[in-house]
Backbone bond lengths (Angstrom), bond angles and torsions (degrees), N, CA, C in turn:
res aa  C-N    CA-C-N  psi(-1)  N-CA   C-N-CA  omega(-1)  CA-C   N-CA-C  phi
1 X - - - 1.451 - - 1.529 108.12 -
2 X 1.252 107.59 142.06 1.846 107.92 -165.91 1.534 87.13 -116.65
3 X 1.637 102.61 141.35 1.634 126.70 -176.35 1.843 94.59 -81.80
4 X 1.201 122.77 -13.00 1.375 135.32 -163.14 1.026 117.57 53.87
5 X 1.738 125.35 23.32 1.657 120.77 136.77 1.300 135.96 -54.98
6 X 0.918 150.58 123.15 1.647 129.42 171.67 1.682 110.93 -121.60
7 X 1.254 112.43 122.85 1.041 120.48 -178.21 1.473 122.49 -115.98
8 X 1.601 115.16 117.15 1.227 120.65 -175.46 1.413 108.43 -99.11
9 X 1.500 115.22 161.12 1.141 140.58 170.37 1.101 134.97 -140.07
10 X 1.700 126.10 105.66 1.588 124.67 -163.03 1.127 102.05 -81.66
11 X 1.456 105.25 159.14 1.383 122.84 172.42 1.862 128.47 -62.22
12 X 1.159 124.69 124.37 1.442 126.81 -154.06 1.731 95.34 -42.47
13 X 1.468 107.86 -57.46 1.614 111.04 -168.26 1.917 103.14 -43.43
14 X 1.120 112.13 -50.18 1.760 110.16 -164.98 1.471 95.33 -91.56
15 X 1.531 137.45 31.91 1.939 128.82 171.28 2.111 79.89 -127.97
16 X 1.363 99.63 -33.83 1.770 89.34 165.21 1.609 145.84 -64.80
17 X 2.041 88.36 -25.94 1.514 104.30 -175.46 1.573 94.46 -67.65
18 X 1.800 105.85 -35.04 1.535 109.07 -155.36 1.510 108.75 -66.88
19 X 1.225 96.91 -20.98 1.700 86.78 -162.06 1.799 97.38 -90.75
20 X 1.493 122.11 -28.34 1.176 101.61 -161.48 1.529 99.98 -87.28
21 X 1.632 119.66 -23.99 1.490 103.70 158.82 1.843 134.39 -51.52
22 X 1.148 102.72 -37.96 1.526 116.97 163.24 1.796 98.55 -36.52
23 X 1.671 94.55 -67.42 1.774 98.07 -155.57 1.584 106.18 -74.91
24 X 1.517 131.42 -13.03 1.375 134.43 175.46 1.790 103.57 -77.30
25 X 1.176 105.34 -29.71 2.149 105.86 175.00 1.370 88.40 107.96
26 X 1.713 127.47 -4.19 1.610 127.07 -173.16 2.121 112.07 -62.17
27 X 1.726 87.22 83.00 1.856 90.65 -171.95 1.490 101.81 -72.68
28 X 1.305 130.86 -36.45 1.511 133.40 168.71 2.052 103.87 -44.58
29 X 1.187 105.88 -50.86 1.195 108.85 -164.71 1.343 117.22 -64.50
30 X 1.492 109.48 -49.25 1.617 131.18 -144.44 2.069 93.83 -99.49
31 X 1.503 105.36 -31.00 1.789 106.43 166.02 1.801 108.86 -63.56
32 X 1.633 108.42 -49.12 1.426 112.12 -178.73 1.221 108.98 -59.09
33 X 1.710 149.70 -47.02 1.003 149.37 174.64 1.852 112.79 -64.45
34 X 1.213 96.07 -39.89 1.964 104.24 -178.31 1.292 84.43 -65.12
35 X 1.583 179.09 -38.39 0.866 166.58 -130.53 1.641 115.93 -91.89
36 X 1.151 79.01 -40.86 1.857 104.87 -172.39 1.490 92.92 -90.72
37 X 1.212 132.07 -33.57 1.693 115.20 -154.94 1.461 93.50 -97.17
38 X 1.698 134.83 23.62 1.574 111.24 -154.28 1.708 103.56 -80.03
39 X 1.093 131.46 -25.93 1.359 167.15 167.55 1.549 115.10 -50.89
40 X 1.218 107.38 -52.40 1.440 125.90 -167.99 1.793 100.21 -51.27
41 X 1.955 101.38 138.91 1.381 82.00 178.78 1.391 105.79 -123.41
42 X 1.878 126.96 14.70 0.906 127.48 141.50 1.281 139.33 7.42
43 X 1.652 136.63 99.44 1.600 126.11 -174.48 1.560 101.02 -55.06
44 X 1.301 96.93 138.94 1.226 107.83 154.11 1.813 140.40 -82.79
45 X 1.021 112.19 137.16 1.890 102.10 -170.75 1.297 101.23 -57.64
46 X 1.575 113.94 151.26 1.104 110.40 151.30 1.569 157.02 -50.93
47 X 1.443 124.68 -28.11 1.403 156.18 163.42 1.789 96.71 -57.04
48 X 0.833 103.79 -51.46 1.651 108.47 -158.73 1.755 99.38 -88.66
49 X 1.642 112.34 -23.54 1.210 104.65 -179.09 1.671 100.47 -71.77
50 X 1.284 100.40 -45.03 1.888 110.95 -161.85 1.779 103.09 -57.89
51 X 1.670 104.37 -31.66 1.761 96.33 177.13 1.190 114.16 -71.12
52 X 1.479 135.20 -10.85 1.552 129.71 -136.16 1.701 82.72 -130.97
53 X 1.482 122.02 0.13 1.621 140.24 179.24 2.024 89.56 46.72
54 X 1.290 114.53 66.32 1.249 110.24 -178.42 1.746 98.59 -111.53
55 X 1.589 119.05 169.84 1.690 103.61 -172.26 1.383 94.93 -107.60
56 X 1.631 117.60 165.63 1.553 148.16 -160.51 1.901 74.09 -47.42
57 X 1.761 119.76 155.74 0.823 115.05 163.82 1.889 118.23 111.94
58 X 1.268 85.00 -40.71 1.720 109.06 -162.50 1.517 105.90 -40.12
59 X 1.328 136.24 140.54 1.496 142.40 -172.83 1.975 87.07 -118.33
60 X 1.748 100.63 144.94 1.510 127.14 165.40 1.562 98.92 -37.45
61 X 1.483 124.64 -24.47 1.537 109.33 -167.51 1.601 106.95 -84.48
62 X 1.636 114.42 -35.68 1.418 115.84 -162.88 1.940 88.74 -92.18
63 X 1.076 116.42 22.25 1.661 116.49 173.08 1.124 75.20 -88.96
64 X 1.759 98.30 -88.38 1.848 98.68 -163.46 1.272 123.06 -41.57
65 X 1.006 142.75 0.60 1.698 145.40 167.24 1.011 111.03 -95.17
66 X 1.321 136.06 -49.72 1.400 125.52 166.11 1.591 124.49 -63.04
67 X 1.612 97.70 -20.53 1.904 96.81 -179.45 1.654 103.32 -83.58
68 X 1.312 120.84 -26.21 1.788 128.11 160.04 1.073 118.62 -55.75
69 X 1.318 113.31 -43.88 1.501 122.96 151.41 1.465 138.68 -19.49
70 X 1.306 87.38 -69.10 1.816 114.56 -166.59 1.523 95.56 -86.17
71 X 1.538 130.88 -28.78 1.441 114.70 -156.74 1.519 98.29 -95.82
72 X 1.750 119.02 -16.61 1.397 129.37 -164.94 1.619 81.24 -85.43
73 X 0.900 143.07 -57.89 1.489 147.92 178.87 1.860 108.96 -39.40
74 X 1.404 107.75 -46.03 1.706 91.39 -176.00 1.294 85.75 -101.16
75 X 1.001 148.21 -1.63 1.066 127.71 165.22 1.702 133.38 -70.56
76 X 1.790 88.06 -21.76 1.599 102.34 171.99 1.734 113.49 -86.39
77 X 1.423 106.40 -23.07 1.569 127.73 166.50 1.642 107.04 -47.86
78 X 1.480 93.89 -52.24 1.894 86.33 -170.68 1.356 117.28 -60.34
79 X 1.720 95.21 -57.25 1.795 122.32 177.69 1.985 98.10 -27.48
80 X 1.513 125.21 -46.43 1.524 137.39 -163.37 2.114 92.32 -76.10
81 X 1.067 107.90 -43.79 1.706 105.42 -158.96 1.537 96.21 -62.83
């Protein structure tokens, strides 16, 4: 019988690509990987939570949602200049 939670968990190698694309500035990289992690309920590190201004707690999924977030946002910034 299912509680109708479902909880995923990515694989260490692809929550590693994510973070070091984050910390290289790789936005091609770190959007292609946030795609896949939106789900993920993985803790998130701390360092990476405090850049992404996410609260104590934060899972790899609400990274990648907030980094879809932020890039759909300057991205609507440029589209305006």
């Amino acid at each position: 019988m299912s509680d109708g939670l479902d909880v995923i968990y990515a694989p260490a190698e692809v929550r590693d690509q994510f973070l070091h694309a984050l910390d290289a500035g790789d936005h091609a990289l770190s959007r292609h990987l946030a795609r896949n992690l939106t789900h993920c309920s993985n803790p998130l590190p701390g360092m990476t939570r405090e850049s992404l201004g996410l609260p104590i707690g934060s899972t790899y999924g609400a990274a990648a949602r907030r980094l879809l977030e932020l890039q759909s946002e300057d991205s609507t910034t440029e589209k305006r200049s």
